[in-house]
C-alpha positions in Angstrom: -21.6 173.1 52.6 -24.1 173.0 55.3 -27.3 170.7 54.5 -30.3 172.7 54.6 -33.5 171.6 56.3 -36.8 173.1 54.6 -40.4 172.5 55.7 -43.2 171.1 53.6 -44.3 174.4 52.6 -41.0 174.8 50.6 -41.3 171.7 48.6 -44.8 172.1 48.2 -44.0 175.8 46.4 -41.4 174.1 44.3 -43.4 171.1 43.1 -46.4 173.9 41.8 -44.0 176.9 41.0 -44.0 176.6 36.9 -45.0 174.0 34.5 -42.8 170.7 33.3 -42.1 172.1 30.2 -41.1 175.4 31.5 -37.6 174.2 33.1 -38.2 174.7 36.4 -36.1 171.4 37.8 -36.3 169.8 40.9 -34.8 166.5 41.9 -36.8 164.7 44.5 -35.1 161.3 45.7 -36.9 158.8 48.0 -33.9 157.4 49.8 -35.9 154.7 51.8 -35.6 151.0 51.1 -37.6 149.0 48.9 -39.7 147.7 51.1 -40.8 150.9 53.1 -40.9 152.5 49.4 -43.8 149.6 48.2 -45.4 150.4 51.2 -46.6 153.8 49.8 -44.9 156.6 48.5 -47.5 159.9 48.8 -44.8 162.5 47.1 -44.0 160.0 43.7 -40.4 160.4 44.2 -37.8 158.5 42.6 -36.6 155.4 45.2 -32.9 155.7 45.0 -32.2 153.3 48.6 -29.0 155.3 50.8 -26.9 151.8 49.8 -27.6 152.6 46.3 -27.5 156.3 45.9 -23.3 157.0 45.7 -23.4 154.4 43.0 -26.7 155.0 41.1 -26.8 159.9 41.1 -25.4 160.3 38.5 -27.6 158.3 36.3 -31.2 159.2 37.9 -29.5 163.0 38.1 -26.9 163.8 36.0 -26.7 167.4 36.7 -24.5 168.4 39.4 -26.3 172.2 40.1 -29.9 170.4 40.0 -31.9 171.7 43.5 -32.6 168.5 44.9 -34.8 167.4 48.1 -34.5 164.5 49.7 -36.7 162.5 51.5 -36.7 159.5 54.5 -39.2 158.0 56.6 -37.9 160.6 59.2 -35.2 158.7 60.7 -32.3 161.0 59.4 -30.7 158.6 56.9 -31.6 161.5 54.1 -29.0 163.9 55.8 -26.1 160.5 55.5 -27.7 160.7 51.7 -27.0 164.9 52.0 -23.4 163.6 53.0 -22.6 161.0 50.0 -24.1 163.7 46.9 -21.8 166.6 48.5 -18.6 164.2 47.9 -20.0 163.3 45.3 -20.0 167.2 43.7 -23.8 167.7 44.2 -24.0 171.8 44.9 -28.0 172.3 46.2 -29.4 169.8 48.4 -32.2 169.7 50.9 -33.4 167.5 53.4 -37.3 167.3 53.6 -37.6 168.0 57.7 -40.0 165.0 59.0 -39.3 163.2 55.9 -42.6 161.3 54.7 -44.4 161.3 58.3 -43.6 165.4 58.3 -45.1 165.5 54.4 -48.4 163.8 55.5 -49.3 165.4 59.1 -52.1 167.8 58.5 -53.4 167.0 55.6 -50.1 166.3 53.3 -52.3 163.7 51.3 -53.9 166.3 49.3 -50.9 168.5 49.0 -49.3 168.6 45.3 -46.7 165.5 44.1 -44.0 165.1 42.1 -45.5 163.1 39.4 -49.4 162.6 38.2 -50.5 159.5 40.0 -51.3 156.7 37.3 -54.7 156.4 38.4 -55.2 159.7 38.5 -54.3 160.4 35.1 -55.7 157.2 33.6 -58.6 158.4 34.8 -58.7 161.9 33.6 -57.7 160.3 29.9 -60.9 157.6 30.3 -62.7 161.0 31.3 -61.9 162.9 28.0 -61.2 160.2 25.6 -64.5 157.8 26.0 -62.2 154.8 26.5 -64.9 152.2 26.6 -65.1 149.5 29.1 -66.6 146.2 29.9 -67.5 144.3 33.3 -65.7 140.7 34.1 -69.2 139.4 34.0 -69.5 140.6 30.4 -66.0 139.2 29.7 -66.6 135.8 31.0 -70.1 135.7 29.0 -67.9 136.4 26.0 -65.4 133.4 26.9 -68.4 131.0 27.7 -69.9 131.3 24.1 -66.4 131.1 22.3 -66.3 134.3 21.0 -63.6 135.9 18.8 -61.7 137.9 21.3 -58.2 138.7 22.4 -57.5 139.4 25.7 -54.0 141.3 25.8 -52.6 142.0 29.6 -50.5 144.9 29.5 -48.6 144.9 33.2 -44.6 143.7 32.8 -43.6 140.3 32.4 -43.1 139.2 36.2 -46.6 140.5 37.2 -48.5 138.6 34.4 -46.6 135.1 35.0 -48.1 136.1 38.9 -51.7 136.3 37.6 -53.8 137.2 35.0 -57.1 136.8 33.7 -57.3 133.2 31.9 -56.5 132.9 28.1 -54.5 136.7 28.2 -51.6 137.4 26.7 -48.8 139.9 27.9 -48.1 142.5 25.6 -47.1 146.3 27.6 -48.2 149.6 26.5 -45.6 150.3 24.5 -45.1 146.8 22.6 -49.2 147.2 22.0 -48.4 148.7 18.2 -45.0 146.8 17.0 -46.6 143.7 17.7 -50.4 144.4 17.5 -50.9 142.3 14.3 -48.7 139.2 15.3 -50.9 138.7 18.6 -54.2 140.2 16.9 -53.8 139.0 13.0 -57.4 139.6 12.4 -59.2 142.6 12.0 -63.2 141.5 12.9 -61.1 140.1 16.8 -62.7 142.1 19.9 -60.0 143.3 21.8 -59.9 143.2 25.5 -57.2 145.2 27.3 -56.2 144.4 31.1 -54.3 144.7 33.8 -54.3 145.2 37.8 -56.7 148.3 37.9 -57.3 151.2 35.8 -53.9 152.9 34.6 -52.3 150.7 31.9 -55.8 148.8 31.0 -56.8 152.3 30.1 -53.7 153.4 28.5 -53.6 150.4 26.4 -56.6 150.5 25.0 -56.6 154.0 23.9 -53.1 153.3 22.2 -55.2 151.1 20.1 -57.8 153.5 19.9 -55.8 156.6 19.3 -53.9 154.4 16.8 -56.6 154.0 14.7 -56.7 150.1 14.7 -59.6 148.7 13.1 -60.4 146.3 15.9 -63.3 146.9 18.4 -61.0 148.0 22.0 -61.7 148.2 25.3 -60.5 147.8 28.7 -61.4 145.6 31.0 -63.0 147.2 34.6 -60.9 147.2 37.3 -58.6 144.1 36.0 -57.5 141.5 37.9 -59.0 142.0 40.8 -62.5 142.7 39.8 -62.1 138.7 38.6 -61.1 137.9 41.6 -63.9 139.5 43.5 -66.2 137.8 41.1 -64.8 134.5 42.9 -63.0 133.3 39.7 -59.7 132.4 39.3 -56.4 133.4 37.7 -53.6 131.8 35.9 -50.1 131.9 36.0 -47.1 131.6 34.3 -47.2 131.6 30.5 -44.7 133.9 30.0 -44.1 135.6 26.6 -40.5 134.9 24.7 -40.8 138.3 23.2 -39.5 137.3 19.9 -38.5 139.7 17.2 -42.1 140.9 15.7 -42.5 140.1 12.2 -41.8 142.0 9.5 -46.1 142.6 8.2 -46.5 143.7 12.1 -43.9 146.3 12.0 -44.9 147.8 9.1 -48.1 148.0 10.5 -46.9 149.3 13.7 -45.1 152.0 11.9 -48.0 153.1 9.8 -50.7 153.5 13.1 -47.8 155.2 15.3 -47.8 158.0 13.1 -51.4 158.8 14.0 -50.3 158.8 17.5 -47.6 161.8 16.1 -49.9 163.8 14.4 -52.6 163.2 16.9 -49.6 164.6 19.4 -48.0 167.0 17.8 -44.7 164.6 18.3 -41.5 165.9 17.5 -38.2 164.4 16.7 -34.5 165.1 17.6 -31.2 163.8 15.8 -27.9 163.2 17.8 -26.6 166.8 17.1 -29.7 168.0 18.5 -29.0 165.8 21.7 -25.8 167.0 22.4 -26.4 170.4 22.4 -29.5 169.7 25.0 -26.9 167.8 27.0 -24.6 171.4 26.7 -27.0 173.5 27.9 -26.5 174.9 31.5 -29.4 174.6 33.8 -31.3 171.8 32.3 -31.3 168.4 32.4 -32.0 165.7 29.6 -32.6 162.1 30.3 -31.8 159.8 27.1 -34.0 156.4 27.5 -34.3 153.5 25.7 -37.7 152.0 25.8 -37.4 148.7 24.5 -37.6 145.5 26.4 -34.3 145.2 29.1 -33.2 141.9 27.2 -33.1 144.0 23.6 -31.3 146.7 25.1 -28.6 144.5 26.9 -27.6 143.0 23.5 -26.6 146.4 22.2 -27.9 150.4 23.1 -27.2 153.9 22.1 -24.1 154.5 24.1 -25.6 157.1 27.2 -28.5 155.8 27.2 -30.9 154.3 30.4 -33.1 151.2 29.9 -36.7 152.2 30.7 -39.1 150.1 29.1 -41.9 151.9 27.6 -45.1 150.8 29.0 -43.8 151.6 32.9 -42.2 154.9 31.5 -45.6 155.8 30.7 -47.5 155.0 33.5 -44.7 155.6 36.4 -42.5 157.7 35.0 -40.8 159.1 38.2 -39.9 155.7 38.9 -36.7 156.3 36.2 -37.2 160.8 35.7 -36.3 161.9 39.1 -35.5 165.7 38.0 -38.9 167.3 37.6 -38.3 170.0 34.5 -36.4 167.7 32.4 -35.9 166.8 29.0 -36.9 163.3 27.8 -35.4 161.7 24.3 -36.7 158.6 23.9 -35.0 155.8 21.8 -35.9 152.4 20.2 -35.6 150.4 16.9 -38.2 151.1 14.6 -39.2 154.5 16.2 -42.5 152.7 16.8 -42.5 152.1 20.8 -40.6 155.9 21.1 -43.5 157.2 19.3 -45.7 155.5 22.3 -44.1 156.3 25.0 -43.6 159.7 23.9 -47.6 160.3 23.1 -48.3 159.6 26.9 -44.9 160.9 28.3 -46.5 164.8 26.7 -50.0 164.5 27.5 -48.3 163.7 31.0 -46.6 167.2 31.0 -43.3 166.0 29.7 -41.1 168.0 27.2 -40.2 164.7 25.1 -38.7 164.0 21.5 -38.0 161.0 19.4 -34.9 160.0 18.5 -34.2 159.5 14.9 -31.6 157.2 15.7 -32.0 153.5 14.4 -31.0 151.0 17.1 -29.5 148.9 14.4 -26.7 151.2 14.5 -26.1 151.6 18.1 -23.1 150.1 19.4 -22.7 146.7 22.0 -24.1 146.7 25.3 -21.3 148.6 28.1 -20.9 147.7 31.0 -23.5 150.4 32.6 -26.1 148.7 34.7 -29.8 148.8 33.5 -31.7 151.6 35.1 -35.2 149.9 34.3 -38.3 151.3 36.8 -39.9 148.4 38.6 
């Protein structure tokens, strides 16, 4: 099979041409390193590194027939890429020509991406929701006088033991409703939402919100950094255990998710329902489970892909590189599916809840945890 080059123009049709739910599928793989990925990534690919990607397709594309584009930093490694998926059975690739430097001459910023950039749609949600917000200055004023707040930071684990507004605690998007009434137990407690910037600050709090919570929410401006402009300081470490929630916070977590599935028009999928998605010629379906990585290594649905909620919801091409897809999402309680799922449609994404309890699933294999970072 010969590897066929196409121009911006190509992927630019293909990343408009239909609608997510419509099952128009494209794969886009970023096949630089880490490093060069962090550095900026304009088309919201999924990073696969070349060292990674014979070991790691199948998982982030499990369709063999799916048209898929790859990308470099235009120093040819996404034709060796080409070379490892057609051993590997892959039947339509492409090679981006230029890679990322021919995507951004003239103008390729404000060309189209593969996913909705978290600001972006953070942004657009503040925009039509009403999310409130308050200043650092008004958050310290509240900490000076003592007042009955909780501060709840809702990045992952590793960047809240980095540096977080003092007194927070870390709780992600999607653990915001199975554990809301162990870290907030009382009902007349202002809640304060953070984290880096905008995206999951603003997603958190209209969980709450959207939830119906009885608690005043909002998100705190700008996160982190806006308290470091202020010329205070952050802490560090304090890092959550992540203990089993109790059994009074589930069963509220439960109740207010189920405004979140009216409120979305959520639907659900059983395992019969699964496997005939997984039959079907010409689209693909991603099973994930969104707990925390530790809770899905002691046992999972067998098939399914760690992805913890709360960076499913805000980067979700960091685990769903096949634009088009199908997304079943998995937990214990249904409560963090339910979540993750709210966002994941109001993102574009065709998305159902698995009725599956996790109680059932069977031991951990020996599949390596495909979590996005």
């Amino acid at each position: 099979m010969a590897i066929k080059e196409i121009h911006r123009a190509t992927l630019q049709t293909w990343l408009t041409e239909g609608s997510l739910s419509q099952g128009v599928e494209t794969g886009l793989l970023d096949l630089r390193n880490e490093a060069d990925f962090a550095k900026g990534h304009p088309l919201f690919a999924t990073n696969v590194p070349l060292r990674r990607l014979e070991a790691e397709a199948s998982a982030f594309v499990p369709r063999k027939d799916t048209r898929l584009v790859l990308v470099d930093g235009g120093h040819k490694i996404a034709h060796q890429g080409a070379e490892i998926l057609e051993r590997l059975g892959y039947t339509d690739i492409n090679v981006l020509r230029g890679g990322i430097p021919g995507w951004l001459d003239n103008g390729g910023n404000g060309s189209p991406t593969f996913d909705i950039p978290g600001v972006i749609f953070a942004t657009a949600v503040q925009d039509v929701d009403g999310t409130p917000g308050i200043t650092v200055d008004e958050l310290a004023a509240l900490q000076a006088r003592k007042a009955d707040i909780a501060i709840l930071d809702t990045r992952t684990p590793p960047e809240f033991e980095l540096g977080h507004v003092p007194g927070a605690r870390n709780l992600p998007v999607a653990e915001l409703l199975q554990r809301f009434l162990d870290y907030v137990p009382s009902p007349d407690t202002r809640v304060i939402v953070s984290c880096a910037g905008l995206p999951r600050a603003i997603l958190g709090a209209q969980t709450l919100i959207s939830a119906g919570v009885p608690n005043e929410v909002v998100y705190l401006i700008d996160g982190t950094p806006a308290w470091t402009r202020s010329g205070r300081e952050l802490e560090s470490g304090h890092a959550e255990t992540f203990a089993h929630p109790s059994s009074k916070a589930v069963e509220f977590g439960l109740k207010v998710a189920e405004k979140l599935v009216r409120r979305g028009g959520l639907k659900t999928i059983d395992r019969a329902g699964i496997d005939k998605w997984s039959a079907e010629s010409g689209r693909t379906t991603y099973v994930l489970d969104v707990r925390l990585p530790h809770e899905y290594a002691q046992g999972h649905l067998p098939g399914a892909l760690s992805s913890p909620g709360g960076q499913l919801i805000a980067v979700s091409h960091r685990t769903v590189a096949v634009r088009g897809a199908r997304i079943v999402l998995v937990d214990d309680t249904g409560t963090r599916a339910k979540t993750t799922a709210f966002w994941l449609a109001r993102r574009g994404w065709e998305v159902r809840v698995h009725t599956h309890i996790q109680a059932e699933a069977e031991k951990a294999d020996t599949r390596r945890e495909f979590e996005p970072s």
